[in-house]
C-alpha positions, 0 to 999 in steps of 0.5 A: 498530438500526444495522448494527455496523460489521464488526470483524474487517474493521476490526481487518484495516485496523488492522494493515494501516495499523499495518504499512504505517509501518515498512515505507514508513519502513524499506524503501519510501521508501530509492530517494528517499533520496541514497546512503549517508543510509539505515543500512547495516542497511536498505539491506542488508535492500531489497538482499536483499529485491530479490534474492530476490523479484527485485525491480529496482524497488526498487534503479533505480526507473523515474520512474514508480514513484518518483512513486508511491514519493513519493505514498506518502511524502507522502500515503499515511505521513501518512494511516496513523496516522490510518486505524490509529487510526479502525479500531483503534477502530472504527465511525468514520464520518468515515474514509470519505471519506479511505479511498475516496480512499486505497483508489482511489489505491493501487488505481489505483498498483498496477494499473501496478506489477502490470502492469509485474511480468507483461508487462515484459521485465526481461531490460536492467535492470542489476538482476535482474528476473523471467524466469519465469512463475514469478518473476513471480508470486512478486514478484507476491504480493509486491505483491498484498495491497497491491491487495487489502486497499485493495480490500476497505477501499473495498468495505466503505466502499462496500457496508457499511450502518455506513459507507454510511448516513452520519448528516446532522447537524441544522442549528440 
């Protein structure tokens, strides 16, 4: 018998990428977007995000978070729906390939975002960033499922027998 595919592991991928629209639509992308486009709401909700988990990023994004804050835009939003889909229903071998490529990306992003939060010294950003120890991991565990949920995504596409076991369709 084949290997179930794990559905609490993939119901997890579900509302990951289910959550993750609003959120890039809503919050992420408003540094991309020209001053006084996004709604008064929004910008005051990214404002009191960043003050509280201080988090300067998110208001003067250095240009190499703004690429990836466009990666997410234009790779990553596109990709959600698809990948929320194929977990919701599950056991869908054809998301493998697209999530290994999606999970080493953001992976691969979030390393320098998080190396940025602990050894960056904030004490010059016009906005306020981390002092502390303290503070840094805060805004730190702010950002780490976001490395680790796309960790788990690439071990179980890797690792796991449902996905790894990719059936070779017969030639006619």
């Amino acid at each position: 018998a084949m290997a179930a595919a794990p559905r609490w592991r993939e119901r997890l991928f579900a509302l990951y990428f289910l959550s993750h629209i609003p959120i890039t639509a809503l919050i992420d992308l408003q540094p991309l977007l020209p001053a006084g486009i996004a709604p008064r709401a929004l910008t005051d909700l990214l404002q009191q995000y960043a003050t509280a988990f201080r988090d300067p990023m998110m208001l003067q994004p250095p240009e190499w978070f703004k690429a990836f804050i466009y990666c997410e835009a234009f790779l990553q939003l596109p990709f959600f729906p698809v990948a929320a889909y194929a977990f919701l229903k599950g056991g869908c071998r054809w998301i493998r390939t697209p999530a290994i490529i999606y999970s080493t990306h953001v992976a691969t992003t979030l390393f320098a975002i998080l190396a940025h939060i602990l050894f960056h010294d904030f004490s010059k950003s016009e906005h306020a960033g981390p002092q502390t120890l303290r503070e840094r991991l805060v805004l730190l565990s702010i950002y780490l499922p976001y490395l680790l949920i796309p960790l788990l995504i690439l071990f179980t596409m890797l690792c796991n027998p449902h996905y790894k076991h990719v059936e070779k369709r017969k030639r006619k």
